[in-house]
Each structure stands twice: as C-alpha cells, then as structure tokens.
C-alpha positions in Angstrom: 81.0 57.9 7.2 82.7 54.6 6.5 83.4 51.8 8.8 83.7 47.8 9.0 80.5 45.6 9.7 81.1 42.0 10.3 78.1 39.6 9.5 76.8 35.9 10.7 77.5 33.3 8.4 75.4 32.5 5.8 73.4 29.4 4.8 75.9 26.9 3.1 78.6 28.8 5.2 80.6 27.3 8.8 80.8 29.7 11.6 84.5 30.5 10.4 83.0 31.8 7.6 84.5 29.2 4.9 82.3 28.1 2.3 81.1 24.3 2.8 79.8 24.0 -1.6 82.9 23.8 -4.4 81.2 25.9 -6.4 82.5 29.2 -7.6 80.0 31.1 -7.6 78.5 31.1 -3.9 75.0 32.8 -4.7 73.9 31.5 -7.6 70.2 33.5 -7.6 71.7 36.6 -6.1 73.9 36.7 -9.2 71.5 36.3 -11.8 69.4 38.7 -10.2 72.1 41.4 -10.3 72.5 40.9 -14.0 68.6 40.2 -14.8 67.2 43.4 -14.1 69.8 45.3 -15.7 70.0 43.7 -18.4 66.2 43.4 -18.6 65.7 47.1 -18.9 68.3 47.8 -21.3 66.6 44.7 -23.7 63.1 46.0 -22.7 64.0 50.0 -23.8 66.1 48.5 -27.0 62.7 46.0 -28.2 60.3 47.9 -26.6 58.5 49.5 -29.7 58.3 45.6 -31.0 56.6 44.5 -28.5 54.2 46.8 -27.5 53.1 50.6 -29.5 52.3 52.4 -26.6 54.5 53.9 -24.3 53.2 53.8 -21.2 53.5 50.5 -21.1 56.9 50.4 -22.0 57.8 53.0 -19.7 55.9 51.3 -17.0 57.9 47.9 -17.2 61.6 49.9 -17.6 61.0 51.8 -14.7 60.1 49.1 -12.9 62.7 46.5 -13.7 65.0 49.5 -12.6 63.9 49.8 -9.4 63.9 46.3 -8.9 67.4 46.7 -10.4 68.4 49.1 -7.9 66.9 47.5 -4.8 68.5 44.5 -5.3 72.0 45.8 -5.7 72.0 48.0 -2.8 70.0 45.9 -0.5 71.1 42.0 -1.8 73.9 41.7 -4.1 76.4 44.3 -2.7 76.4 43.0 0.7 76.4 39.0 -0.5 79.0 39.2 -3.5 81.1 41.8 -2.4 80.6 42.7 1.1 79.5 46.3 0.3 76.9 48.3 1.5 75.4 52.1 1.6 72.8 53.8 2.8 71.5 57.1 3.7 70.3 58.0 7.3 68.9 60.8 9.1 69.4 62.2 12.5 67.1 63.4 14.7 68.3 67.3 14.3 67.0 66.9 10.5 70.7 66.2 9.1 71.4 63.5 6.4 74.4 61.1 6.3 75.6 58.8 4.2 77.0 55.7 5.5 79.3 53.2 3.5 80.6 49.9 4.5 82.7 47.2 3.4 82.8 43.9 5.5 85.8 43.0 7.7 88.8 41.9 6.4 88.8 38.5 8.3 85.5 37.8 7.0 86.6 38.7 3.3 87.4 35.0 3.0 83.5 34.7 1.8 83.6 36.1 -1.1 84.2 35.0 -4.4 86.4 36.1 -7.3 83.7 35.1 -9.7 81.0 36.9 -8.0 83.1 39.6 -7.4 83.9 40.3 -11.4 80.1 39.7 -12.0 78.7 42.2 -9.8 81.4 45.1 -11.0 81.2 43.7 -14.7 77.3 44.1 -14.0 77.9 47.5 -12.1 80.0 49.3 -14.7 79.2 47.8 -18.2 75.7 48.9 -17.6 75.5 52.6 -17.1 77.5 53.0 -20.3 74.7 51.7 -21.7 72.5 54.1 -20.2 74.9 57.2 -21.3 74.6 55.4 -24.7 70.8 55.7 -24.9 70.6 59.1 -23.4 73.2 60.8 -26.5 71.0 58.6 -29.2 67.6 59.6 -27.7 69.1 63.2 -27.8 70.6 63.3 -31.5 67.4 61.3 -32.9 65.1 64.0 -31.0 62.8 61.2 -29.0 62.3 63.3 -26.2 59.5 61.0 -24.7 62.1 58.7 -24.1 64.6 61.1 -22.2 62.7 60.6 -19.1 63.1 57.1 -19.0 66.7 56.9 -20.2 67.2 59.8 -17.1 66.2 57.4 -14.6 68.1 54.9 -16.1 71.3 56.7 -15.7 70.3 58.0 -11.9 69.4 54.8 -10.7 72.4 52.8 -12.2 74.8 55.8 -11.5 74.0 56.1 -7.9 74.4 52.3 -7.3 77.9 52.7 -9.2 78.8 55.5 -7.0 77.8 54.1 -3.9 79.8 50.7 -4.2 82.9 52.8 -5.5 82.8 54.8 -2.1 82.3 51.7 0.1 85.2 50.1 -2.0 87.7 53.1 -2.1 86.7 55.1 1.4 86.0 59.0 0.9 85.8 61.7 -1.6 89.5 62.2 -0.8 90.3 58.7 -1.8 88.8 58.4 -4.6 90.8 61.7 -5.9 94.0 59.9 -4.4 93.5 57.2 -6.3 92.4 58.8 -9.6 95.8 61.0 -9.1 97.7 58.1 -8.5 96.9 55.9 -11.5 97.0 58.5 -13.9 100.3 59.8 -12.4 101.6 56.1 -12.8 100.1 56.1 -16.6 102.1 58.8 -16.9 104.8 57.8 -15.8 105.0 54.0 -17.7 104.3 55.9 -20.6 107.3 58.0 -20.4 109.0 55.1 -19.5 108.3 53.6 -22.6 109.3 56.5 -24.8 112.8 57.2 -23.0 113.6 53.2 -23.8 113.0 53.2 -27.2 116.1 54.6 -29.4 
C-alpha cells in the first residue's frame, strides 16, 4: 500500500513549511547519523582484527552499529531528509502489509537537495560494500565472518528496498521504470551508432 502523509513543521521550520536557517543541509545530526553507522560498521568489519583478536567482540559491535544503522534510517533519516517512510503492519485477521509513504507534494518544499544526495549516496554506496565483503569472505574461506557480513547485506538491503518502493510506488513501477531506462539506453545507443558514418 502506498499513500501521501503530510507532517507538522519541524523545529527551525514556519508553519508554511519553508525553512527559517540558510543552511543547506537542514538536519545537520540526522545526516551524520545516517552516514555514521554505516560507515562505522563497514570500518569496524575492515579493522576489526586490529583492534581486538576475538570475535565476539567484533561481531558484537558490527551487529550493533547495524541495527542502530537501520533504526535510524527507517525511523529518522528517511522521513526528515527525504520524506520517505515504510513500515510493516498487521491486521487483526493475522495478515501482514507493507505500507510505504512519501510526504505530500506541497510539503516537498522541506527538503533539501543536499540531504537528499546524502541519504541515497549513503543508501546505495553502502550495500555494495556489503556484497563486496560477502564474495571476499567467500573466496578467502572465513566463514565465521559470513554471518556478520549476511546481516550486513539484509539489514542495508531492506532499508534500500524499502526507500526505492516509497520513492518509485509498486512492484509494477519499479519494472516500469527499469523497462523504461533501459529501453531509452537502448535506444540513445542506437542513436549513436546510426549517426556516426
């Protein structure tokens, strides 16, 4: 299910929802808490065995940074950077749905372009990472570290998915869209064949 949500203003907003500071970035902690936890865990896994030589320990604190990581991005920085949000809920008959908003388009004015590019820089770069660490740990046979890196890719991945339905709409869009850039690839690069003698 996907529908619009509109939301009171802010502290540092006006009730018309225009920002009062000059600054670009309009949620200066909620910013660097989207990129700190990521980027913690990712720094924690690569230096992990320099810091500490037992695991637990290490798998402890990169478990925990994610899930700090992925509370805050569903529950803080999606809904103040981007106005997005998801969640799942259940009905009384037992039956799960998953609801995805975006914020109304009047109240879009909110949102920065700064904050915007940092919380999808910070929402794709990251899993790549993950998918990175999970092929390495595979090749170099550390399978004590596949776990982690697992829940590194879930957590991150589901966050990632989440947003890109609130952005997009439904399964159907997304396949719309995916259709439609490649078709337009496509098509440019046959464009650019045909042109040249």
């Amino acid at each position: 299910m996907i529908r619009q949500y509109s939301e009171p203003p802010l502290f540092g907003e006006d009730d018309d929802g225009i920002h009062t500071r000059k600054s670009n970035i309009k949620h200066p902690m909620v910013s660097f808490f989207h990129l700190f936890f990521r980027t913690s865990a990712i720094l924690v896994y690569l230096m992990c065995e320099f810091f500490s030589s037992r695991f637990i320990v290490c798998m402890v604190s990169i478990i925990l940074l994610l899930s700090c990581d992925f509370w805050t991005v569903k529950n803080v920085s999606g809904r103040l950077l981007v106005g997005l949000r998801w969640w799942n809920q259940v009905d009384e008959n037992g039956n799960s749905h998953w609801i995805f908003e975006s914020r109304k388009t009047q109240s879009q004015s909110t949102i920065s372009g700064a904050e915007s590019r940092i919380f999808w820089l910070g929402l794709t770069v990251c899993p790549v990472f993950w998918i990175l660490f999970f092929f390495s740990t595979i090749i170099s046979l550390q399978i004590k570290w596949l776990a982690v890196v697992v829940m590194g890719l879930v957590l991150q991945w589901a966050n990632l998915y989440g947003y890109l339905r609130c952005k997009v709409g439904g399964r159907s869009d997304l396949k719309d869209i995916a259709k439609g850039y490649l078709g337009a690839q496509l098509f440019k690069q046959a464009m650019k064949t045909t042109e040249e003698p």
